[in-house]
N, C-alpha and C positions, 0 to 999 in steps of 0.2 A: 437395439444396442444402446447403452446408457453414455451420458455422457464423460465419464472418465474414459468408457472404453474407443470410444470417438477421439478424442483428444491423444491417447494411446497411438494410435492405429496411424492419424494424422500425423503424428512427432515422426510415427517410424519411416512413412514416407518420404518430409524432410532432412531425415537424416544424409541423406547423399548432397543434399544443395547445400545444408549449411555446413556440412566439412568443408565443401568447397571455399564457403564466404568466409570460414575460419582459417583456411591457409590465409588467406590477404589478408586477416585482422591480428593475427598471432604472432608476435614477435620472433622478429629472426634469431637464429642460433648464436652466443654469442661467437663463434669457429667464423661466422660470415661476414659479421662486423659486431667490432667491439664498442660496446654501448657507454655513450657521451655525455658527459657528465650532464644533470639536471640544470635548462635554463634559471628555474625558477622552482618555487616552492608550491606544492597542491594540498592543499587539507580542506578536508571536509567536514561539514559540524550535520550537526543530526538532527532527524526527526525523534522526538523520544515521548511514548505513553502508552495510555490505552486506546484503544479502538471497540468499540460495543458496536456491533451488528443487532439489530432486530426485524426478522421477517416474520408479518403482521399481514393481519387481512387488505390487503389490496395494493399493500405497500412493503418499501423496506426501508428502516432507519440505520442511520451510521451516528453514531455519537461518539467524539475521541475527547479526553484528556491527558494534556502537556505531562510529564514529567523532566521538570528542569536540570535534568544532570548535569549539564555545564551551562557557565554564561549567557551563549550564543543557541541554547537548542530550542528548534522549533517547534510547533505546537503539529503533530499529526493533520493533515488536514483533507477532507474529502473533495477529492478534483472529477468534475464533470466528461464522462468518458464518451461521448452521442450524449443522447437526450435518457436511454436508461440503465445506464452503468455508470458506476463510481470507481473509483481507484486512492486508493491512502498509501502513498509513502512511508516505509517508517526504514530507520536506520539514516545512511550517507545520502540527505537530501539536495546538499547545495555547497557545491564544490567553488573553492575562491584559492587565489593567490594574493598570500599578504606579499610575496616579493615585489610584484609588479603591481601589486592594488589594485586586484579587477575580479569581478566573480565571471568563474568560469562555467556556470549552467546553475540553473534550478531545475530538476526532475520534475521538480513537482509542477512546474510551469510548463516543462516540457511533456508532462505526459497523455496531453489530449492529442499530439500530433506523434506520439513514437509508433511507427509502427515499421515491421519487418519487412522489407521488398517482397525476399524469399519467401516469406510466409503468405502474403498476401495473394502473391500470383497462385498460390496452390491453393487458394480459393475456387477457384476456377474446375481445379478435381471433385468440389464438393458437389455429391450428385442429391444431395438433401436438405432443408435449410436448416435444420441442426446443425450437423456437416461443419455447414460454412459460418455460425457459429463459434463451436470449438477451435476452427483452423482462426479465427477472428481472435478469440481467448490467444492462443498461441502467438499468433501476431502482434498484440499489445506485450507479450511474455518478451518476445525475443525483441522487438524494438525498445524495451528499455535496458535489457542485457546489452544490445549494440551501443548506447547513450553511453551506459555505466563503464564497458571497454573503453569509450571513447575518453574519458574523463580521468580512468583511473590508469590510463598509458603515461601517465605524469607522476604516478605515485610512485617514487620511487628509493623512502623511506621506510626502513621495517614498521607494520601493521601488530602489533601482538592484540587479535581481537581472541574472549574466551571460544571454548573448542564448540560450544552449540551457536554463536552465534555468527549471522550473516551479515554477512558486509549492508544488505538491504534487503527489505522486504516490502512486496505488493499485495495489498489486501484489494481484490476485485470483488464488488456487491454490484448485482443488476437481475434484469430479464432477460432470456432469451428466447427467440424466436421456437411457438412451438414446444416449447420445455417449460418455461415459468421461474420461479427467483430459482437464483445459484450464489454462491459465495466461495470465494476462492483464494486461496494464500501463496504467494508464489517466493522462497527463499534463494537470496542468489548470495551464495558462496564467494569466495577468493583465495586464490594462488598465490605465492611469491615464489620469486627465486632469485639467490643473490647472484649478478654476474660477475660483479667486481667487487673485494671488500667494503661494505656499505653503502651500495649502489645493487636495489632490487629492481626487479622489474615485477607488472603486475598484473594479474588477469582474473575479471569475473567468469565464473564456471556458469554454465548452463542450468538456470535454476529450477529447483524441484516443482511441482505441482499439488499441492492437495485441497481437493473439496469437502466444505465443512456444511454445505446446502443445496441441495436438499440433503437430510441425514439419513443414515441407512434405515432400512427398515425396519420397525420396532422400537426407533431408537426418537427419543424426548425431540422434539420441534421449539426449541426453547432459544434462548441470546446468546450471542457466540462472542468471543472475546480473544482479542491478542495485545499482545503486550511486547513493548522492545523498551529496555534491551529484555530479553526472554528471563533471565538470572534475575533472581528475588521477587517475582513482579508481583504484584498487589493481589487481594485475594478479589477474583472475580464479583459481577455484582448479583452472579447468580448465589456462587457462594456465602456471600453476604445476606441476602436475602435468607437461605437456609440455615443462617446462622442467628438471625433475630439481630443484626446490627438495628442499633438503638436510634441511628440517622435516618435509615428505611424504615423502620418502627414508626418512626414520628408519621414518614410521609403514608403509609399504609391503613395507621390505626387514624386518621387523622378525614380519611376521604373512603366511603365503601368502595366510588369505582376503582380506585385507585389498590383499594387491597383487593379487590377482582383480578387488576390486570397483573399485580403478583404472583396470584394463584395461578391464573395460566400460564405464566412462567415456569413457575414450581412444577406446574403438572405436565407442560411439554407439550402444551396446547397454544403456543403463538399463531398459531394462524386463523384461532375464533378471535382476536383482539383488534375491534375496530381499531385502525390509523388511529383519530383522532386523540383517541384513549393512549394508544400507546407513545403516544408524540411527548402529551400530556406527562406520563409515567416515566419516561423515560429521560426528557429533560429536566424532572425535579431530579430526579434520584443521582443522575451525574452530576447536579448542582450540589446536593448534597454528599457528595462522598469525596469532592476534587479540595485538594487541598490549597491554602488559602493562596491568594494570588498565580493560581495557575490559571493557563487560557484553555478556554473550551471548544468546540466545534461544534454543528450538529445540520445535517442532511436530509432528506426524503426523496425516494425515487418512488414515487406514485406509480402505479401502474398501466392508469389509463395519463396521467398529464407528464410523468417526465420528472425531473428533477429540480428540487427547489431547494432556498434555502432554511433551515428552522433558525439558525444561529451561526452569522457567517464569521470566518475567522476575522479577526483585527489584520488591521492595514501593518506590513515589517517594516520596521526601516534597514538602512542597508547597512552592514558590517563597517564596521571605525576603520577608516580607512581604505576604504572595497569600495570600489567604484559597480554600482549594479552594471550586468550585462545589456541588459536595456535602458532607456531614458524613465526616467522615477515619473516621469508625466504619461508613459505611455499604459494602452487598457490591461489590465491583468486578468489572467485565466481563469484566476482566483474568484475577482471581483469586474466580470462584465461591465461597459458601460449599459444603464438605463436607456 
């Protein structure tokens, strides 16, 4: 049984415990009590760019570039999930109230610890270590859908986001036990509903799942790419590659190995591409394509050592005004103390 159909199989089993955890998390009818006006104000600013995946011989690379749609948006950034899995925020990462001047979460800080009660105990059904696994996959799913509920019971302001796009998205890259790299997209939706004129109330939907690694059979073993917000987004850097951009040009015609490890791209052969090579290739080519003044990320989950970093995000400062939810001296998720 592969693992989508594991994953499948698991969900339908939880289905009875998390109806249950969604009566207590689902807002009362307005008939039972009529909903109070808003303390305070919740707006969230966003993760916004690209994310490049590359699964490579021994390894797998995450590469993200910022795009700065507004002010305040943060650069995508790869967060340390165990020792070999990654996870990237993109969309509603860091929820504040300017009314009261305080940030009300960072996701993306919080997401080495999100994980589902419900989900986790039904680890325990898992009779294979695949299995338990997938029901692990689902457990980081629904512990940040629980966060996002938690966070966005405050929004209570019309949302007009366009019809494909989701309130947030999780891009999961690692190993798992016994199966080997996976990559994984996880889209979480939202609800409104108005109960009183101009007073919504709001709720994250149970988000979709889809596996983009390993890829079906027959099908090219090459760099995987998403982009938020999804509307307009830049032309991939495979596509670019196939298209003789004059910036990859430079970096291809300039170095043989380096036009080697394009060709294996091209050809859908990522997995003959030593690490080192690809580390190589992969951080010019996003240096070269990001536009001027934006911030960069970039990641490696080795396979035998775990997760390092190639190019760690720059240190935030905290929103004008916004009191961080933590003390600005204390360790970040982000950036471990030495």
């Amino acid at each position: 049984m592969d693992r989508l159909a594991k994953l499948a199989k698991i969900t339908r089993s939880l289905g009875a415990a998390l109806a249950i955890a969604l009566l207590f998390t689902a807002p009362r009818p307005a008939a039972q009590e009529q909903p109070k006006p808003p303390n305070e104000e919740t707006v969230a600013s966003l993760s916004a760019g690209r994310v490049v995946v590359a699964v490579v011989k021994g390894a797998i690379l995450i590469g993200t570039i910022e795009n700065p749609i507004e002010p305040d948006t943060h650069p995508p950034t790869p967060v340390a999930i165990g020792s070999v899995r990654v996870g990237v925020i993109l969309g509603a990462v860091r929820w504040s109230s300017p009314s009261s001047q305080r940030e009300i979460a960072r996701l993306d800080e919080d997401l080495p610890h999100l994980r589902s009660r419900a989900v986790t105990q039904a680890q325990h059904l898992a009779t294979d270590p695949a299995g338990t696994e997938a029901t692990d996959l689902e457990s980081v799913g629904q512990g940040l859908l629980d966060r996002l509920n938690e966070v966005a019971q405050d929004l209570h302001s019309k949302v007009d986001l366009p019809a494909k796009e989701p309130l947030a998205e999780l891009v999961l890259a690692g190993y798992a036990t016994d199966y080997g790299p996976e990559v994984w997209q996880l889209a979480y939706a939202m609800k409104q509903q108005e109960e009183t004129p101009g007073y919504w109330t709001t709720r994250v939907l149970l988000p979709s799942y889809v596996q983009f690694w390993p890829p079906e059979k027959g099908q090219p073993h090459t760099l995987i790419e998403f982009a938020y917000p999804p509307e307009n987004a830049p032309p991939t850097v495979l596509e670019l590659l196939r298209q003789k951009d004059p910036r990859l040009e430079k970096l291809t015609s300039s170095d043989p190995k380096m036009a080697e490890v394009a060709r294996l791209f091209l050809q859908g052969e990522s997995n003959k591409i030593p690490a080192a090579d690809a580390t190589q290739f992969l951080r010019a080519a996003l240096d070269a394509i990001a536009p001027p003044d934006t911030r960069e990320t970039m990641a490696i989950i080795n396979a035998e050592t775990g997760f390092a970093w190639i190019l760690a995000p720059p240190r935030e400062t905290a929103l004008p005004g916004i009191q961080p939810a933590r003390p600005p001296d204390a360790p970040s998720l982000l950036h471990p103390t030495q």
